[in-house]
C-alpha positions in Angstrom: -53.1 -12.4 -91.4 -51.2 -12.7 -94.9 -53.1 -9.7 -96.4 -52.7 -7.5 -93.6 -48.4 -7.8 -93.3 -48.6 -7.4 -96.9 -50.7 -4.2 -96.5 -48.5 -3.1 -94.0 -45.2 -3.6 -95.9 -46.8 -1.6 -99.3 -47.3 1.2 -96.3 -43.8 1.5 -95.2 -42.8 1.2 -99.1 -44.5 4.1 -100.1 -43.1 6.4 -97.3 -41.1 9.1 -99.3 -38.0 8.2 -97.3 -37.8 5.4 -99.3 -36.2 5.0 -102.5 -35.9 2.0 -105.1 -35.3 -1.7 -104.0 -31.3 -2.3 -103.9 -31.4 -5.6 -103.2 -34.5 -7.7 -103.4 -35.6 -10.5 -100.6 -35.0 -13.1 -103.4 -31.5 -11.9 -104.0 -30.7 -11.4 -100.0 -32.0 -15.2 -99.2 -29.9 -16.5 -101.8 -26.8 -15.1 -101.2 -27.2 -16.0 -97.2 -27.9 -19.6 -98.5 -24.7 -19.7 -100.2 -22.7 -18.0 -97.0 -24.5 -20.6 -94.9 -22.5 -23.2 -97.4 -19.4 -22.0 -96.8 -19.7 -22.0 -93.0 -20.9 -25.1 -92.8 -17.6 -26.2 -94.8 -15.7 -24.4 -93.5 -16.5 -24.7 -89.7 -17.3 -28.8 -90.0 -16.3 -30.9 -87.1 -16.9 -27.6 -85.3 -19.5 -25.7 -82.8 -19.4 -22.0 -83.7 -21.4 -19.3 -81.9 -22.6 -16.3 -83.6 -22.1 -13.2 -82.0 -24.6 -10.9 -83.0 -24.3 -7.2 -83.2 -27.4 -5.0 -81.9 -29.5 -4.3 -83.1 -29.4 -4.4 -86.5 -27.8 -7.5 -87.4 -30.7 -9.9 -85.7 -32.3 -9.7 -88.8 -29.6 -11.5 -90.6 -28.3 -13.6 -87.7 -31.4 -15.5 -87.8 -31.6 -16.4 -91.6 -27.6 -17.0 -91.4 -28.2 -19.6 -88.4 -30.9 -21.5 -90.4 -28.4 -21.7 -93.5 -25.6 -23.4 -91.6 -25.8 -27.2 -91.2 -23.9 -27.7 -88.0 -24.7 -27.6 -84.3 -24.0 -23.9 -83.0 -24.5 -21.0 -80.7 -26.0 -17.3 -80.6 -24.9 -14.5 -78.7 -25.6 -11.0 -78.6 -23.4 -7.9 -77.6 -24.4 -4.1 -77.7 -21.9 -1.6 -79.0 -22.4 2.7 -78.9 -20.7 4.7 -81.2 -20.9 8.2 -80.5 -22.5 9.9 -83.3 -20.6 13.4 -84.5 -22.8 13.6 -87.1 -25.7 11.8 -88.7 -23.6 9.3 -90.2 -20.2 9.5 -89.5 -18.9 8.5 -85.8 -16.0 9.8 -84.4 -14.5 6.3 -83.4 -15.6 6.8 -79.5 -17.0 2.7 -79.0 -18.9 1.9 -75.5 -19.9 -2.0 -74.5 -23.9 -1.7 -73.8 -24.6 -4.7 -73.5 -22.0 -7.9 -72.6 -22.5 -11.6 -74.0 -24.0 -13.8 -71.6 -21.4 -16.6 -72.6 -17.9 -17.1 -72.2 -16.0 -17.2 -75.2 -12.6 -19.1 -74.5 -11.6 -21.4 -76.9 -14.7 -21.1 -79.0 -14.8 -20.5 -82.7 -16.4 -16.9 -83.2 -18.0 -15.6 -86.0 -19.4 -12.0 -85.6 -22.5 -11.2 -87.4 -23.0 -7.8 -88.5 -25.5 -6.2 -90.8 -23.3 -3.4 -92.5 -19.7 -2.3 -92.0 -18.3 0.4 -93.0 -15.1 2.3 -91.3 -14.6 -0.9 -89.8 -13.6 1.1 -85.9 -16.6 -0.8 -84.2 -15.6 -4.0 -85.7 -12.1 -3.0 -84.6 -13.0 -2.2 -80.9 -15.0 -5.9 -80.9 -12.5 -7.7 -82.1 -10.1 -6.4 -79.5 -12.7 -7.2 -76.7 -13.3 -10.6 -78.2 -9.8 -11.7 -78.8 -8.7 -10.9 -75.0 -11.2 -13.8 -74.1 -9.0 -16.4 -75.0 -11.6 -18.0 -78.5 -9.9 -20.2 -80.4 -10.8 -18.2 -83.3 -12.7 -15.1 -84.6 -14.3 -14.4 -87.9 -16.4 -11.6 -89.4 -19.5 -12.3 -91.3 -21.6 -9.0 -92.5 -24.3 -8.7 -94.8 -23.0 -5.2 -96.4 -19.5 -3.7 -96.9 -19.1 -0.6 -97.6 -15.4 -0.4 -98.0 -15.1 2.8 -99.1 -15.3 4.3 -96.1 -13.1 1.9 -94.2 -10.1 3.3 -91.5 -9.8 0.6 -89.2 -7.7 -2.5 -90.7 -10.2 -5.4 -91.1 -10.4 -8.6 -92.8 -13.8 -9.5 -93.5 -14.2 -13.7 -94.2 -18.0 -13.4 -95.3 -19.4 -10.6 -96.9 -23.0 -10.8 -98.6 -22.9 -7.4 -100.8 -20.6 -4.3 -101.4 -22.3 -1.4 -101.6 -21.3 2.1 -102.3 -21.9 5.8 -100.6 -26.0 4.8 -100.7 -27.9 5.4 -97.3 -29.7 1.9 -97.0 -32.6 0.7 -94.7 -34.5 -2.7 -94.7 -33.4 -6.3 -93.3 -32.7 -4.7 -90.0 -31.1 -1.4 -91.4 -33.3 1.4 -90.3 -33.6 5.2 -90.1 -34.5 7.0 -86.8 -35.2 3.2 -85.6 -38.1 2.4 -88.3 -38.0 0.5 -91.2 -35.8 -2.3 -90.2 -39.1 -4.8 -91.1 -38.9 -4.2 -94.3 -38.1 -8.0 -95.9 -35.5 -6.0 -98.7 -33.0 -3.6 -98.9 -34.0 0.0 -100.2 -31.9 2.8 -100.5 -32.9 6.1 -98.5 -34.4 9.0 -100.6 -31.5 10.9 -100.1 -33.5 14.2 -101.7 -36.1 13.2 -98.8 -33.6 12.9 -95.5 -31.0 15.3 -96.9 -32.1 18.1 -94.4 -32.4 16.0 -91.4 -28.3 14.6 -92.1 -27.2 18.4 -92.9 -28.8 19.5 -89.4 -27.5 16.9 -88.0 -24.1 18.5 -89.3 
């Protein structure tokens, strides 16, 4: 069974979408281990629930939860952005999919695999906060600041990354590669024609 996921994996990694490692599983695991710390300091004496973001962020919801020494709870919400162009939204947010939870006067951290202009993020935290929780965090595994409109504080942030299209760890492409175990950055040479048609 080992050999064949490995076989599997050295498939997907030679697809010429996909460019160098940026962050290696190694490197990932760690940092989430040392998030986990802080949690678990920071939330003691408390029962958090981790609102996960679909569909991305499951990947790293799941090694955050194992990381944090405290008893806790895991929701998900879907969120649709309307896309204006391959990779930029046009800030139009939609609820898919609602928690199956209530909220009020829990401590809430949302989980989120990358942000970026921050509006989704924005629109949850709207949602979120006119449920009454006693408190709301954010805790994403990639920043990319640069592109950030909405006005965000971010409590727990793995990595910072730059203008580099990413897939891996739950960050796909057209829906594939999100089982990769790392973090590779797109061939950009490879997908620019499908991002300028998309234009």
């Amino acid at each position: 069974m080992e050999n064949s996921v490995n076989v599997n994996l050295q498939n997907l990694t030679g697809n010429p979408v996909i460019g160098k490692i940026l962050f290696p599983v190694s490197v990932i695991q760690e940092r989430i281990a040392e998030i986990g710390k802080e949690i678990t300091k920071d939330y003691s004496g408390k029962d958090p629930i981790l609102v996960s973001v679909l569909r991305g962020g499951v990947f790293f919801l799941t090694d955050l939860a194992r990381n944090i020494d405290l008893e806790l709870s895991i929701d998900f919400i879907g969120i649709s952005t309307y896309q204006s162009t391959a990779h930029d939204s046009s800030g139009v947010v939609k609820l898919t999919k609602d928690l199956e939870e209530s909220v009020e006067g829990k401590d809430i951290i949302i989980v989120e695999d990358i942000i970026d202009t921050g509006l989704t993020v924005s629109y949850l935290l709207r949602n979120l906060k006119s449920r009454y929780p006693n408190s709301i965090e954010i805790c994403t595994l990639l920043d990319r600041n640069t592109r950030r409109i909405a006005g965000i504080n971010i409590k727990y942030s793995c990595f910072t990354i730059g203008e580099e299209y990413v897939v891996g760890y739950g960050l796909d492409y057209k829906q594939k590669f999100r089982n990769l175990d790392a973090i590779y950055r797109l061939n950009f040479a490879t997908v620019k024609k499908d991002i300028e048609m998309a234009k």
